[in-house]
N, C-alpha and C positions, 0 to 999 in steps of 0.2 A: 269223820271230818265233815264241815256244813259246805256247800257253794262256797258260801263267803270266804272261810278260810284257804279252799284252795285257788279260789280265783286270789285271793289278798298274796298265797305262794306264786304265783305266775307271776303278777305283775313287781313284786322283787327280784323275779329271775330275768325278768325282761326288762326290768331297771325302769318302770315307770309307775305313773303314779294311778290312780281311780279319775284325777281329774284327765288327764292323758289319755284313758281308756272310753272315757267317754265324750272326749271327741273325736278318735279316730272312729266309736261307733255311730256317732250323728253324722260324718261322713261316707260310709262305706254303707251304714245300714238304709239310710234317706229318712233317718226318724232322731227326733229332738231326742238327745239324751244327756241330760243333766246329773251333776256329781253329787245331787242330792237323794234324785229319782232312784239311781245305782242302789247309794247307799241305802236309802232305807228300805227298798227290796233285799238286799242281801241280809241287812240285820234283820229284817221280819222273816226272813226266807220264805219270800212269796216270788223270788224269782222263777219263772217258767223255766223250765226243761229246755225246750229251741233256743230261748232268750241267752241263756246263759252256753248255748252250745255256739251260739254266733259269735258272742263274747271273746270264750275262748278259741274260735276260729281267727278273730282278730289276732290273737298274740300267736298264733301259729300252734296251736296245741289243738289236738280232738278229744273228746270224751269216750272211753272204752271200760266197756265189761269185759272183765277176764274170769271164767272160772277157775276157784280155788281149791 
């Protein structure tokens, strides 16, 4: 799976939208984030690693490695 699609899984589980996500992050993070900015990082998947872990710190989920 890409970023994209599981951050696009989160924000259905959390019943909001990419525009919603990116203002609760232009408030919490102190940095402009626009629901265009998002998007074409996720479809380029040029999202950063931190970027995308602050993300989903928003919606209340962490990123984990688990061995398989």
């Amino acid at each position: 799976m890409t970023a994209r699609e599981d951050l696009k899984i989160l924000l259905v589980k959390e019943h909001l939208t990419l525009t919603e996500l990116a203002r609760l992050a232009s408030n919490e993070l102190d940095k402009k984030y626009t629901v265009q900015s998002l998007s074409q990082k996720l479809v380029r998947g040029t999202i950063p690693y931190d970027e995308l872990e602050k993300l989903v710190a928003i919606l209340g989920y962490s990123i984990r490695f688990e061995k398989i």
